[in-house]
Structures are given as C-alpha cells and as structure tokens.
SEZASE-887129 format. One record per residue (C-alpha): x, y, z. Coordinates in Angstrom, 1 decimal, decimal comma, always signed. Example, Ala and Ser with C-alpha at 12.3 -4.5 7.8 and 13.67 -1.06 7.14 Angstrom:
<drenkes>
<u +12,3 | v -4,5 | w +7,8>
<u +13,7 | v -1,1 | w +7,1>
</drenkes>
This chain:
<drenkes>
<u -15,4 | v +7,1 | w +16,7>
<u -16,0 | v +4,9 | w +13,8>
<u -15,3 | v +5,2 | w +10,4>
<u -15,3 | v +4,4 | w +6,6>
<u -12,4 | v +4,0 | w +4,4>
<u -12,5 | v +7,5 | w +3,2>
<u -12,6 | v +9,2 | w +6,5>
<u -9,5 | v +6,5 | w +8,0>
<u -6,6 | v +7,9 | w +10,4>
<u -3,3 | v +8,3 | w +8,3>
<u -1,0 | v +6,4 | w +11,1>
<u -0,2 | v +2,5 | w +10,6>
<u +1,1 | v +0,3 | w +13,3>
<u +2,6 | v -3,4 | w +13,6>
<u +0,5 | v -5,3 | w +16,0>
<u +3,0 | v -5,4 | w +18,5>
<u +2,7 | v -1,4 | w +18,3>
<u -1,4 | v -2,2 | w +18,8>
<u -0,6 | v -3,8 | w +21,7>
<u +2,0 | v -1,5 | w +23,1>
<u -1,0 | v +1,3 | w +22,7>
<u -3,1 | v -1,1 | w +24,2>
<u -1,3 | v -1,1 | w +27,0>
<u -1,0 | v +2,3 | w +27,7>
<u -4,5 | v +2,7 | w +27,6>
<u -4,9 | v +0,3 | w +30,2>
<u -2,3 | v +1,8 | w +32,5>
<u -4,0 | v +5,3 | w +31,8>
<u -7,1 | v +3,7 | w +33,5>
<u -9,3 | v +2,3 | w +31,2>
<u -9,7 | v -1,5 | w +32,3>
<u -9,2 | v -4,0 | w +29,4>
<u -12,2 | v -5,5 | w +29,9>
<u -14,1 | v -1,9 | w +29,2>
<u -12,2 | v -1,8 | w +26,0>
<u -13,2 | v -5,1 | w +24,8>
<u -17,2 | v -3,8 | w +25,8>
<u -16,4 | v -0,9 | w +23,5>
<u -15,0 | v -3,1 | w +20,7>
<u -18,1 | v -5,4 | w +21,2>
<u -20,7 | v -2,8 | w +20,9>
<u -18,8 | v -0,9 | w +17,6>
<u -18,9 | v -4,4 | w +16,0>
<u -22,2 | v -4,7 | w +16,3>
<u -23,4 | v -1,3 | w +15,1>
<u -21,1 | v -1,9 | w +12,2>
<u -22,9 | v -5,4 | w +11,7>
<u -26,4 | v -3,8 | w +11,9>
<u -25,6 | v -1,5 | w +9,3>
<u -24,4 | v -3,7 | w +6,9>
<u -26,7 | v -6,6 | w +7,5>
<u -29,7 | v -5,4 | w +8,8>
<u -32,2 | v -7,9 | w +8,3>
<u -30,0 | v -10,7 | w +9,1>
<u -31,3 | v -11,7 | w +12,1>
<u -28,8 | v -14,3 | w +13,0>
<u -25,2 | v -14,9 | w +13,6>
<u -22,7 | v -17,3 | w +14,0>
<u -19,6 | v -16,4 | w +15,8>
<u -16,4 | v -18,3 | w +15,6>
<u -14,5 | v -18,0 | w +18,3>
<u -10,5 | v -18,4 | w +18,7>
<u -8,7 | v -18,6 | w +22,1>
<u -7,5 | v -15,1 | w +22,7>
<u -8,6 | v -11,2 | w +23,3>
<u -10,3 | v -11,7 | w +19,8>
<u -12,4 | v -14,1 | w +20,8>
<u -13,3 | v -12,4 | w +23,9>
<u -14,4 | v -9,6 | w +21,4>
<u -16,8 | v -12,4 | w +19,2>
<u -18,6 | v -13,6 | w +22,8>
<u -19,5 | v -10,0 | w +23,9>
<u -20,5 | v -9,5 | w +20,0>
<u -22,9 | v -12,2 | w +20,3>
<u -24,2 | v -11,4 | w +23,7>
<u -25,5 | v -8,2 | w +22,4>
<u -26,9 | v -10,0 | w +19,2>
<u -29,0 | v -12,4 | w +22,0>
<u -30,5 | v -9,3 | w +23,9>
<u -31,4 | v -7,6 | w +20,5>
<u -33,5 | v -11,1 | w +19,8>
<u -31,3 | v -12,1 | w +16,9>
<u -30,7 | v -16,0 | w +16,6>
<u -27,3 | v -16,7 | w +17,7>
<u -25,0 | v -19,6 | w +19,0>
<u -20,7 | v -19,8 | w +19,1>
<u -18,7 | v -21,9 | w +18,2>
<u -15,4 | v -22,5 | w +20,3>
<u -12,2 | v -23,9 | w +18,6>
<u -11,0 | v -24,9 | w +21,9>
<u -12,0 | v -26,2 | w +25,3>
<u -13,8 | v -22,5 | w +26,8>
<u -12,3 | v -23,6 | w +30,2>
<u -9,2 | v -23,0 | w +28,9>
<u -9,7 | v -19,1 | w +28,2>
<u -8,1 | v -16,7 | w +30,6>
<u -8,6 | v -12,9 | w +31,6>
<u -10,8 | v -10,6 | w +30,3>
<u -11,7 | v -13,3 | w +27,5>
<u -12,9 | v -15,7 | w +30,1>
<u -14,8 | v -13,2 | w +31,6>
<u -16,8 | v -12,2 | w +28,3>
<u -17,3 | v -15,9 | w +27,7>
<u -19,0 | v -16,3 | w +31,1>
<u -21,3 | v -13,6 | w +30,8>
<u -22,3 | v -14,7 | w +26,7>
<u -23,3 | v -17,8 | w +28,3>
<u -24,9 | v -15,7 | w +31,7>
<u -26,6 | v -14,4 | w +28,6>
<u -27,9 | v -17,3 | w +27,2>
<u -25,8 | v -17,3 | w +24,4>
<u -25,2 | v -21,2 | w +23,0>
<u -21,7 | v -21,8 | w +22,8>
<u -20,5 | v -25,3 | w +21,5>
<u -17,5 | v -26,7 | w +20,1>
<u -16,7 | v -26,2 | w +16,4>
<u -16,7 | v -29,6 | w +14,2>
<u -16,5 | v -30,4 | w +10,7>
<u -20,3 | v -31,0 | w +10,7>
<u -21,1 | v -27,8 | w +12,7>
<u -23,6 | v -26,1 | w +10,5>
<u -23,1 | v -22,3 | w +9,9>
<u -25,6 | v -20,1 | w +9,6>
<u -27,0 | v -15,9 | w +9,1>
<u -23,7 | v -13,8 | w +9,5>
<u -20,4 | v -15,4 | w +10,2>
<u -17,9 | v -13,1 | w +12,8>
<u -14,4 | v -14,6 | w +12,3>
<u -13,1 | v -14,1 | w +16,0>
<u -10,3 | v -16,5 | w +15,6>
<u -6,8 | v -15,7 | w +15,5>
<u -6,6 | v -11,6 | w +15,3>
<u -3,5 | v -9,7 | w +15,5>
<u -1,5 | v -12,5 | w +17,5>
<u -1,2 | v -14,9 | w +14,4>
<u +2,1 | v -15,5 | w +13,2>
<u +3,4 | v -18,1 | w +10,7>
<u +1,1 | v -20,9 | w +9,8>
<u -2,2 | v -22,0 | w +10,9>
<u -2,7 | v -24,8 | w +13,2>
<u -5,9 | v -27,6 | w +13,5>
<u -8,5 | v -27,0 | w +13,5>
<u -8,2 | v -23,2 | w +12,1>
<u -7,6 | v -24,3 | w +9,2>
<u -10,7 | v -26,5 | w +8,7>
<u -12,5 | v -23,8 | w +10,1>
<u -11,5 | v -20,8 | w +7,6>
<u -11,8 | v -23,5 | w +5,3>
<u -15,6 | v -23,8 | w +6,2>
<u -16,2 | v -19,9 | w +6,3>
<u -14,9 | v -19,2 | w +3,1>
<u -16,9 | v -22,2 | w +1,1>
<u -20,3 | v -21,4 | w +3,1>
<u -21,1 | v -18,3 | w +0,8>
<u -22,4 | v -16,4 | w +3,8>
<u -21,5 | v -13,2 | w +4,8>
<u -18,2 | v -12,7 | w +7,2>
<u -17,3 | v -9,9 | w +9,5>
<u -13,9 | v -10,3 | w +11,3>
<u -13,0 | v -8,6 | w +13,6>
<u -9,7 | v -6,7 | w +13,6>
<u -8,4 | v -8,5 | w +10,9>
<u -9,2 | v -11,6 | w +8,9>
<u -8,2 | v -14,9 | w +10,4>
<u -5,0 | v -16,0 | w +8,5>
<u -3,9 | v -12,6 | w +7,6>
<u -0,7 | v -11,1 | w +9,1>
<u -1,4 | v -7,4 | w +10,4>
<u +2,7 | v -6,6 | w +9,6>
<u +2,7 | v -7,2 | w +6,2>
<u -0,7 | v -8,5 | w +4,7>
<u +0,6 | v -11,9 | w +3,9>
<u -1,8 | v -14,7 | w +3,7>
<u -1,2 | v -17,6 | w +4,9>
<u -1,8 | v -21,0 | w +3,2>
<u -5,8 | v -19,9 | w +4,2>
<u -7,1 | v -16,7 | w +5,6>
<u -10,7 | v -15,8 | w +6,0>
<u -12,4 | v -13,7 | w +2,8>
<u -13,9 | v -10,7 | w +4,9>
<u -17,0 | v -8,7 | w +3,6>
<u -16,5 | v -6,2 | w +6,3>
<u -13,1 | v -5,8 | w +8,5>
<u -13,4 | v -3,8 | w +12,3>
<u -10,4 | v -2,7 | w +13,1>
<u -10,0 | v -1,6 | w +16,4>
<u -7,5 | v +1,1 | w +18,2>
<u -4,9 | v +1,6 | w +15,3>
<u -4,9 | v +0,8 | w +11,9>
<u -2,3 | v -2,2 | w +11,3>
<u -0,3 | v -1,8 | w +8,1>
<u -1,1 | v -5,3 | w +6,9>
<u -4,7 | v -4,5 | w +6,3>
<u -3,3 | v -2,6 | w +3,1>
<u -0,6 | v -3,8 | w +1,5>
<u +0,5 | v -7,4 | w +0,2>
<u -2,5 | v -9,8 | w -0,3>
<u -4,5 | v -8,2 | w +1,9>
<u -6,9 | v -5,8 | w -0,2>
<u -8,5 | v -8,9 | w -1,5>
<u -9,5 | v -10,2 | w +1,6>
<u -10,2 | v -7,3 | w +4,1>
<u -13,5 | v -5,9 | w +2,4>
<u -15,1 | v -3,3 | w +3,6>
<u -12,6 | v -1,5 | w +5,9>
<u -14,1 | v +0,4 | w +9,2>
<u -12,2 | v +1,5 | w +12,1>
<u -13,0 | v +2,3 | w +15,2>
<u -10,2 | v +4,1 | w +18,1>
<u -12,7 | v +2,7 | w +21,3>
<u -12,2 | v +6,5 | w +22,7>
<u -8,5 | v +6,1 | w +22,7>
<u -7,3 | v +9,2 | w +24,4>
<u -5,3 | v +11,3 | w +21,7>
<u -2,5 | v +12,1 | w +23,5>
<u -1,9 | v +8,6 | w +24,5>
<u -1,9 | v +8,0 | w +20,7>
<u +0,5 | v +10,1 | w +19,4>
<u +2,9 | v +8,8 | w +21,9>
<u +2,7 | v +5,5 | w +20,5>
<u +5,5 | v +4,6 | w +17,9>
<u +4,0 | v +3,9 | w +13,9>
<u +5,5 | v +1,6 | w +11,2>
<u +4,1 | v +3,9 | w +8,6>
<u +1,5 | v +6,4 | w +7,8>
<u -0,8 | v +6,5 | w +4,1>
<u -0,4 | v +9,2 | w +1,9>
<u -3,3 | v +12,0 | w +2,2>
<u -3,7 | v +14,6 | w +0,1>
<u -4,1 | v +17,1 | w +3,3>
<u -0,4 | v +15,9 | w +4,2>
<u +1,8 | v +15,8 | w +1,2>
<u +4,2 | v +17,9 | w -0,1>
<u +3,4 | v +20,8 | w -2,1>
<u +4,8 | v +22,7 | w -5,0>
<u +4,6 | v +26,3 | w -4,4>
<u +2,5 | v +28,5 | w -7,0>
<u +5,0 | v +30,3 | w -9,5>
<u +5,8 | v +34,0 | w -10,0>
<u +4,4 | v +35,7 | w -12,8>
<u +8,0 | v +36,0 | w -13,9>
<u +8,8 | v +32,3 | w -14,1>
<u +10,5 | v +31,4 | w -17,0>
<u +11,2 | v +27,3 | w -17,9>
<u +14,8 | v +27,3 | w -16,4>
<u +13,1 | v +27,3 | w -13,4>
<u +11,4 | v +23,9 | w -13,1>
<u +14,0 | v +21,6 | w -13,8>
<u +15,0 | v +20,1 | w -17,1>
<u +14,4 | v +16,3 | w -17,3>
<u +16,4 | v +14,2 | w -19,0>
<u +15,0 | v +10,7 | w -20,3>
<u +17,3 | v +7,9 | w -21,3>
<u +16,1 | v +4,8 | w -22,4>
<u +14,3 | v +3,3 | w -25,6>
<u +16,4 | v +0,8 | w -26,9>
<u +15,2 | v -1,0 | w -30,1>
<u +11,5 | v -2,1 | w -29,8>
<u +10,7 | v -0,5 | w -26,6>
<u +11,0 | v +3,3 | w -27,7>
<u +7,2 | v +3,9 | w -25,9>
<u +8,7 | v +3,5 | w -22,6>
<u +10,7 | v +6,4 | w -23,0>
<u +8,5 | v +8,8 | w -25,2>
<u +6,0 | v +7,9 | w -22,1>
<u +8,1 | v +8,6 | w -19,5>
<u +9,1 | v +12,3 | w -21,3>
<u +5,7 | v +13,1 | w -21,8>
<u +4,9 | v +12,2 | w -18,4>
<u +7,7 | v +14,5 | w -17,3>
<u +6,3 | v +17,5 | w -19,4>
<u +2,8 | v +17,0 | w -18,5>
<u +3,6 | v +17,3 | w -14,6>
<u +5,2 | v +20,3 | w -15,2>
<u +8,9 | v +20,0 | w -15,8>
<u +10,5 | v +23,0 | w -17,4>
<u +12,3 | v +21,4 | w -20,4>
<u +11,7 | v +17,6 | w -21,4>
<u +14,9 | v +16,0 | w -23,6>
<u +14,8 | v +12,0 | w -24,4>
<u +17,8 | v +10,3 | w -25,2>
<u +17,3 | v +7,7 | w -27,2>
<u +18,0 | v +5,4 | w -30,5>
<u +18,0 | v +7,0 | w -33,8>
<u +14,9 | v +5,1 | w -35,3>
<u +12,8 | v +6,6 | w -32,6>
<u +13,1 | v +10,0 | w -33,0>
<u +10,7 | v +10,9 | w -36,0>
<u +7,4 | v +9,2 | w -33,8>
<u +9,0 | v +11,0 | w -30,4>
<u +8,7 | v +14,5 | w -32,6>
<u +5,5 | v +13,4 | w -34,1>
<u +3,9 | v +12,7 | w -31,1>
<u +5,4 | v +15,1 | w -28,6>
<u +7,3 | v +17,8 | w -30,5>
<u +7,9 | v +19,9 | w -27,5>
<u +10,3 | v +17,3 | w -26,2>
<u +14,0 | v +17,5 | w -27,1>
<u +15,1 | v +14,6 | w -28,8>
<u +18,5 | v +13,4 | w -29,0>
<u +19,7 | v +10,4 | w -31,1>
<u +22,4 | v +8,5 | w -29,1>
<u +24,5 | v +5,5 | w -30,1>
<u +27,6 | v +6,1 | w -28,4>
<u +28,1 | v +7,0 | w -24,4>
<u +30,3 | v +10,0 | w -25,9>
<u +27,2 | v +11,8 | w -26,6>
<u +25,8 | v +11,4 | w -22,9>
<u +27,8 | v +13,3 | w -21,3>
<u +27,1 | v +17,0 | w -22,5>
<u +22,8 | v +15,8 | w -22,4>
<u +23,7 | v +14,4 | w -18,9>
<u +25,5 | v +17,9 | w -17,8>
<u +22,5 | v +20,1 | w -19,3>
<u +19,8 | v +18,8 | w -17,2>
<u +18,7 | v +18,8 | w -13,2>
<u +17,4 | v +15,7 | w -12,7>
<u +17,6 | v +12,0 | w -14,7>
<u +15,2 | v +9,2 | w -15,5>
<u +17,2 | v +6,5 | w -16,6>
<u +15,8 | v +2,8 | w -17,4>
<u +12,3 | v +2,8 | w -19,8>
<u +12,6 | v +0,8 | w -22,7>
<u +16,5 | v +0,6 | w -21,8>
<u +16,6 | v -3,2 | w -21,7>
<u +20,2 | v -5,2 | w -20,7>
<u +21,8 | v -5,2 | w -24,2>
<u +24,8 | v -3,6 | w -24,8>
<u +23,5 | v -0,4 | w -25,8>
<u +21,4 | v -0,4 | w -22,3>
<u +24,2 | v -1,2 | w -20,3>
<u +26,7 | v +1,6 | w -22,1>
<u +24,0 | v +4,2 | w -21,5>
<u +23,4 | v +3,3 | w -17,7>
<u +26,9 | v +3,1 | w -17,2>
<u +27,2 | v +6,9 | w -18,4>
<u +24,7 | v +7,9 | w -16,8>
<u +25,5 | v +6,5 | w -13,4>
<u +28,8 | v +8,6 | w -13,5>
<u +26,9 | v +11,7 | w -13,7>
<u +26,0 | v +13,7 | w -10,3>
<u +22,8 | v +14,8 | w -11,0>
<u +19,7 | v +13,8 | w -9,2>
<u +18,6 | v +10,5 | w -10,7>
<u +15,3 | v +8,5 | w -11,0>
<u +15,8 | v +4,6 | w -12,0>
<u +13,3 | v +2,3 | w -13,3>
<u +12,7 | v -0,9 | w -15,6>
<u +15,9 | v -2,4 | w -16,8>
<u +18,3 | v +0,1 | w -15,1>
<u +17,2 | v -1,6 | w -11,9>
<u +17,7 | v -5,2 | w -13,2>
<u +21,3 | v -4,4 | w -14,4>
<u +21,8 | v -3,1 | w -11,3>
<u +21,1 | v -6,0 | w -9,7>
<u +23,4 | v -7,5 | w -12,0>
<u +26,0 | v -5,3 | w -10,6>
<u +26,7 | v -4,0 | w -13,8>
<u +26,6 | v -0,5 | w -11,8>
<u +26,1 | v +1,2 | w -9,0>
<u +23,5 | v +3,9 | w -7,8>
<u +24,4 | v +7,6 | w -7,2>
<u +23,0 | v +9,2 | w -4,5>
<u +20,4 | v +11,4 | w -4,3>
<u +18,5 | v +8,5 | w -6,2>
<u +15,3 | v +7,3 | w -6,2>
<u +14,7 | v +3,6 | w -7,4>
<u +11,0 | v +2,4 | w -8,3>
<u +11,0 | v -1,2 | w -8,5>
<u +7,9 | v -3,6 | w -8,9>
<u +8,3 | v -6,8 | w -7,0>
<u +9,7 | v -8,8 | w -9,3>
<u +12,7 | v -6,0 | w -9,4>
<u +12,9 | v -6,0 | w -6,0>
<u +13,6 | v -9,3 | w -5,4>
<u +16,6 | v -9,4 | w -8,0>
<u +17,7 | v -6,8 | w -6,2>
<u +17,8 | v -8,3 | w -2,2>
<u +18,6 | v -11,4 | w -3,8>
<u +15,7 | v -13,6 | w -2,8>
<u +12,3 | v -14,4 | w -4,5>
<u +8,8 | v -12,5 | w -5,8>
<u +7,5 | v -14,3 | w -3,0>
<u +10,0 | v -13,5 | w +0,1>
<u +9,3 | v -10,0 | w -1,1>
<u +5,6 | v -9,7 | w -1,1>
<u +5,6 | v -12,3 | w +2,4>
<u +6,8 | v -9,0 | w +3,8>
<u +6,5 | v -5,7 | w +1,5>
<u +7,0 | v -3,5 | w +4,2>
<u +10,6 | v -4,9 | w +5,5>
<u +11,7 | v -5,4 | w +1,8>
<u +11,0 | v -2,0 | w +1,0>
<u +12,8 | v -0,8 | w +4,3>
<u +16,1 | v -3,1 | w +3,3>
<u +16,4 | v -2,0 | w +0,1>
<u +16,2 | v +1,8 | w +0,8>
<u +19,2 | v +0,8 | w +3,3>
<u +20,7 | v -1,4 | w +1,1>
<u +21,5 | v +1,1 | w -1,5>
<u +20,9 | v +4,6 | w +0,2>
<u +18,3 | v +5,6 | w -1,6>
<u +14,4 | v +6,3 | w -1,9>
<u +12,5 | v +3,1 | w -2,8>
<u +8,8 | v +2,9 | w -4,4>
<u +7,7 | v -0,5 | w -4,0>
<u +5,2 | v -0,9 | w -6,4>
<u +2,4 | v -3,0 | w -5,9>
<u -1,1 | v -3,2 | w -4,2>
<u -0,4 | v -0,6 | w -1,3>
<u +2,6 | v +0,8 | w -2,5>
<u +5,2 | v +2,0 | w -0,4>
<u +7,9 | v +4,5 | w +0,2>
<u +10,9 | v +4,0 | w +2,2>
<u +14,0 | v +6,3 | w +2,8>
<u +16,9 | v +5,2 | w +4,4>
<u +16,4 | v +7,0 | w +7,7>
<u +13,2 | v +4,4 | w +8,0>
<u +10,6 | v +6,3 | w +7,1>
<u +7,8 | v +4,3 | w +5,4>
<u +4,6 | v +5,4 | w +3,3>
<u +1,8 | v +3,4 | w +1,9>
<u -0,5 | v +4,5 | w -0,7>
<u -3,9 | v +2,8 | w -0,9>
<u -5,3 | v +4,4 | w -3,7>
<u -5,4 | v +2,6 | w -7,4>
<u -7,4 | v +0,4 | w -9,4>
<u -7,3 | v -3,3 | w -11,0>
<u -7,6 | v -1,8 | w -14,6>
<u -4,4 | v -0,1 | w -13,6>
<u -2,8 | v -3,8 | w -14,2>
<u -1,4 | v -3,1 | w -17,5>
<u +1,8 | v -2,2 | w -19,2>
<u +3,9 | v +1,4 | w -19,4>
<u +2,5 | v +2,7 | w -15,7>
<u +6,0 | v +2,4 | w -14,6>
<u +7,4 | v +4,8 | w -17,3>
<u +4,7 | v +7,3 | w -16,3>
<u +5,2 | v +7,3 | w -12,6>
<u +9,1 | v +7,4 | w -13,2>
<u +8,7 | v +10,3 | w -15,4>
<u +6,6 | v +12,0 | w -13,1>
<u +8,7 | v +11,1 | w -10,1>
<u +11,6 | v +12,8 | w -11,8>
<u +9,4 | v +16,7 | w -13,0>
<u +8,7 | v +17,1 | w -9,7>
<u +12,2 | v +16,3 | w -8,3>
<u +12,7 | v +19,0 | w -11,2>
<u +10,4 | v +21,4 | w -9,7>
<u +12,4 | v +21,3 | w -6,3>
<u +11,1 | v +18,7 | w -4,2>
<u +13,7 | v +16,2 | w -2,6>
<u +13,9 | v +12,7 | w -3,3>
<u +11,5 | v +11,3 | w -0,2>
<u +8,6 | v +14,2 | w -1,1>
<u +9,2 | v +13,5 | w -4,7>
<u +8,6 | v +10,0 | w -4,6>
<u +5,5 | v +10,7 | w -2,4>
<u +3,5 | v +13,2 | w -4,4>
<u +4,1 | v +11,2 | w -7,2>
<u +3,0 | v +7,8 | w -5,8>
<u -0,4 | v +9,7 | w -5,0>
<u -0,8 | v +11,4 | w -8,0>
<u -0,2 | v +8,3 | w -10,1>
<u -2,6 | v +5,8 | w -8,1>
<u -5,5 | v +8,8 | w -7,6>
<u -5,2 | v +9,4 | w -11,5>
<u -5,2 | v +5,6 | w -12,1>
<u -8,0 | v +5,2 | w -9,6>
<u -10,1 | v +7,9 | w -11,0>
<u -9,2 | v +6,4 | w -14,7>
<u -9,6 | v +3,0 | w -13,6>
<u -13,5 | v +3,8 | w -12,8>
<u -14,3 | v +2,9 | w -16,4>
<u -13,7 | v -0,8 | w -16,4>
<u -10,7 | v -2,6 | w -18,2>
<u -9,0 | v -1,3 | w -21,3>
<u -7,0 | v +1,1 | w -19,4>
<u -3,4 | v +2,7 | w -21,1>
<u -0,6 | v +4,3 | w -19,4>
<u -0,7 | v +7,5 | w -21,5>
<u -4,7 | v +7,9 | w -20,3>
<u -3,4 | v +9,1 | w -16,7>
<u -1,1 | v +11,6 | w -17,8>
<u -3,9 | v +14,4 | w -18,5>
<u -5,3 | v +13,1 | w -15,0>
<u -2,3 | v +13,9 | w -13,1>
<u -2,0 | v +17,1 | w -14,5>
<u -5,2 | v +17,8 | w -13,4>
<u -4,9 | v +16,3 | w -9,8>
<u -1,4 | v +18,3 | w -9,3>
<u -3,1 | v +21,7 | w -10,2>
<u -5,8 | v +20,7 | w -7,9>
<u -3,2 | v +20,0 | w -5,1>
<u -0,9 | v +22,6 | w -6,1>
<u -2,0 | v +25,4 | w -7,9>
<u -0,3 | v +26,7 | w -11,0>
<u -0,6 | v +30,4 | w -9,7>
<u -2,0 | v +31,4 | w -6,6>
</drenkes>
C-alpha cells in the first residue's frame, strides 16, 4: 500500500529496527528476494507518476540490498521501453544474495550496467540506489564523487529508501548526501527521514509497507511515533457549570528589562488556550503595555523574590523563563520559583541558567529547549546535538527527569521512561523570534486544564507547528502573536469547548 505524506503510518523505526522487521517477514515466509520484487515495482509506479514523460533513467547503484532494489527498478524501466543503463560503484561480481541475483536478471534483461567514472554522463531520471539504510559515519570513494555528480547534474533524483548520505537514526547529513525530489521508503518509516537535516533533502516523501503482514508489524519494537491529531490527547468538553477555578491558573514569570514581550506573549498564549486565570510576574515598567494589551491578565510588579512566593502559591501550574534573561533579577526570580512545588514549564533563559547550575529543576517539569539550549545543557555542541536529535532529546529527559521538547525541524518529545514523539508539521516562515514564548505558554494552559506533563507537551507541540503551518502558508513576515488565534481555533477543533 503506498502512500503520500498526508496519509503516512504514525510508527518510526531505526534501521536496525527495519531490518529486525525485515527479518521477521522473511522467517514468516516471504522470501527476500519477493520483497525486493515488490520494492522494485512500487518504485517504479511512484517514478511514473511523478515523471511521466521521462522516458529514461539512470540508476546508480551501491553494493548492498539497495542496490539490488535500483537493478530490479531498471529492469522494469527496460521492458516498459524506457532508455536505461546502471551504473555500478563497484566490481558487480562482488554483489552477494538476493542483490546478485537482481543484478543478473537486469542484465538477463538487457539492461546496460557499467562502472561509474567521473566522466560517466548522467542522464533522464537519476535513482540514487547507493548506500540506503546501512550507511553509517562518513562516505567513502567513490560515493562521494558520485553524490557529488547527482546533486550538480540538475536532474531529477529518486532514492530509494533514503537519500544516499543521510542517516535513517537521526537525519544527519553527512559531509554530502544526495538532494532527493522524491524519497520511497520501504517497510517502516525510519525516524531520520524527519527530523535533523533531513526535511531538506528527502523531498517528496512516499511510503510503501511491500504487504507487510500487520501483525508482524506491531510486534516489531519503534524508536518513536509522529504526532496525529486522531492520536493525541484530548481535553474533555466542560460542564455547563464550569467556573475558571477549574482550568488551572497560569502563572508567567519572566520579562526582565527590554524583553517584557516574551512574557506578555507567553500569558496571552496561556489565556488564549484556555487557561482559567492568566497572572504575569514581571518588572514594574512593563505592566501598563501588559494591561493595555491584555487586560484580562493579572499583572503583578515584582522586584524582590519576597513577592514570589504568595503569586507562586496561588497558581497550578508555572512558566518560568521568557524575557527572564541571566541578570540578577533573572536568576533571583528562577531561584524562587524553583523552590515552589507546583507543576512547572521552563523555557529561554531559565534553561541556560540551568545549565549554569545556578538551579535545579523540580519535578513534574517540562523543559522546551531549542538546540542551542540543549547543547548547554548535555554539555557538548549545537552540532553534537542536531548529529543526533533523537538521542539528545532522550539524554536530556533522563538527565534531569523531566519532559523535553526539542525544538527544531521535526521536533521531538521525550519523557524519561523513553518515550519519543516527533512532530513534522511547521513552516520556514515559522523561523522567527517569540514562538518559544507561545508554545511555552501554551504548554503550560493545557497542563492547567489537567493534562500531565508528557500529553501536555504533546498537544501543544501539534497545536503550535499545525497553527504555524497553517499561518506560515502566507509567505514570510510571520509573528509569534499571529498563531495564538490559530491555536485557539485548532484546540476547539480537536477538543470541543462543549460537547
């Protein structure tokens, strides 16, 4: 069953998971060589329907299963009379098992098969069969030269699984990975065809499950599954009686001097996605464009950590860290709040002192970090962290016992039992200042509205990319505070008001 990026399965998997299910498949009675026939023939259809007056193909060709999937590709290409030739990165005698097999009969077909060079010419639709889901680290000659060579030709590129170069566990590219126009992916979804670098390489996403048998499937251990509205959490429709004690007062802290629209956009957030009472503690100089712009939020003027406390006591659930910055105001508000036992949701500059050690997190907390954040916080680089998104958000959810939102391309959401969540939804335009401050503030109404930290954290991740994605649809020019009247809209849509 093949399908588009709309209609995709909600379970991710490492490769090695891929090839655990692979094998099970196999033992269940489906020879491997029947599979890679399947996988051939939905390549092709998915070729023909995006290039349908092509009429030629070149297929690249590695030394593995993936490879055995490119010669079977171009065998059917050379019966439906298209022009077609492969070329091998290796000596072909050299190919074993089923992909020596679908090399013989490509050339039983007639299929040309020659050895790739730096003069080869390439030509009509490239199918990057190279490396698949067994690459690891970094890429060896002559893949290089050859990715190289399919990236500068301008033509059109299928891969198939995965782009050449591109790891399927975390969507790190390496120093070259193949620029897809269309991606097949075969039997399960991997994981790093959505987060980390990958969404700018993977194209058009199709999948295809080669009539995996569904209970075989289910057996088969994930490393994370995507957030679908059919499958997250829901608030339940309220009473006619309700009353606003019911739906969790939020407290905001943050806003030091210059950054008092981090806060204000975090409590509006907040009160927009439904929280029962909004209050924003804040510097003094903010207050009178808080109660201008948002009078239904409480706002409190606080210089001193004495004047935490009571605020701290009086609410559910607390969003500590827009606008807060590391000065000493930041650092005396952060400490106070940290002492309190409420619920907490920390963001910005609570997470960078933090990672100074300045504190430490309560539980029951849920920290949103971009990568930058995270990295201070494990103690590495940007870079470690978005080599490996998946595993860095994992760590840090163990490392301090908490929910993490890795923010990001493919966001994720860990919880310290392992879990993991990924969110594809969003937009480019969404690349702009103060998102953070919304997402935190709606992180913490619907923590405020009953949901736990781990269902918190994913309703809001979806509600925030889906409004951003919906938002983002009109080009560039794109402000935080234009998605809050989107999410409100999207939550009633998922989670009606009354019933």
């Amino acid at each position: 069953m093949s399908l588009a990026a709309d209609q995709l399965p909600l379970p991710l998997y490492s490769a090695a998971q891929v090839r655990e299910l692979d094998a099970r498949l196999i033992a269940a009675g489906t020879p491997g060589y029947e599979l890679m026939q399947r996988a051939a023939r939905v390549i092709w259809r998915a070729l023909q329907r995006r290039w349908p007056q092509a009429g030629e193909i070149t297929v690249l060709a590695g030394a593995g299963n993936n490879a055995g999937d490119g010669y079977l590709v171009a065998s059917l290409a050379q019966r439906a009379g298209w022009a077609v030739r492969v070329l091998s990165l290796g000596d072909t005698d050299q190919l074993s098992g089923d992909a020596a097999q679908a090399c013989a009969d490509a050339r039983g077909a007639g299929v040309p098969v020659e050895l790739f060079g730096v003069d080869s010419v390439l030509r009509g639709v490239l199918v990057d069969a190279l490396l698949g889901t067994g690459f690891r680290g970094e890429l060896r000659a002559p893949y290089a030269v050859a990715i190289e060579r399919i990236n500068a030709s301008e033509r059109p590129v299928l891969a198939v699984d995965i782009p050449s170069g591109l790891s399927a566990d975390s969507g790190h590219v390496a120093e070259q990975a193949v620029r897809a126009d269309l991606t097949v992916s075969l039997v399960g979804l991997k994981i790093g065809l959505f987060t980390g670098d990958a969404p700018d390489w993977v194209g058009e996403l199709v999948f295809d499950d080669l009539q995996a048998d569904p209970q075989l499937v289910a057996q088969q251990a994930q490393a994370a599954v995507r957030l679908a509205r059919e499958t997250l959490p829901r608030l339940a429709p309220r009473a006619l009686t309700s009353h606003k004690g019911r739906f969790g007062h939020v407290l905001v802290v943050g806003g030091d001097r210059g950054f008092g629209g981090a806060a204000l956009l975090s409590a509006e957030s907040a009160l927009r996605s439904g929280a029962g009472m909004v209050s924003l503690a804040t510097r003094a100089e903010h207050l009178a464009a808080a109660l201008a712009r948002r009078p239904e939020i409480m706002c409190a003027a606080v210089e001193s950590t004495y004047q935490l406390p009571d605020l701290c006591d009086r609410a559910d659930v607390l969003v500590v860290g827009p606008g807060l910055a590391q000065a000493a105001w930041g650092r005396s508000m952060l400490s106070a709040v940290a002492a309190s036992r409420r619920p907490q949701v920390w963001d910005a500059d609570a997470l960078n002192l933090l990672a100074a050690g300045v504190v430490e997190l309560p539980a029951d907390s849920v920290i949103t970090p971009h990568p930058g954040e995270a990295a201070r916080l494990l103690g590495c680089n940007t870079a470690e962290v978005q080599a490996d998104r998946p595993a860095a958000a994992l760590a840090l959810a163990r490392r301090f016992q908490a929910v993490v939102v890795l923010k990001g391309a493919g966001s994720l959401v860990a919880s310290p039992d392992g879990r993991l969540l990924l969110c594809d939804r969003g937009h480019p335009a969404m690349a702009t200042a103060g998102l953070g401050d919304v997402l935190a503030g709606l992180v913490g109404a619907l923590r405020g509205q009953g949901l736990d930290a781990f269902d918190a954290a994913a309703l809001g991740v979806w509600l925030h990319a889906s409004a951003g994605q919906q938002v983002g649809e009109q080009g560039r020019g794109l402000a935080a505070s234009d998605l809050i009247p989107v999410i409100r809209q999207l939550l009633e849509e998922h989670s009606p008001c009354q019933a």
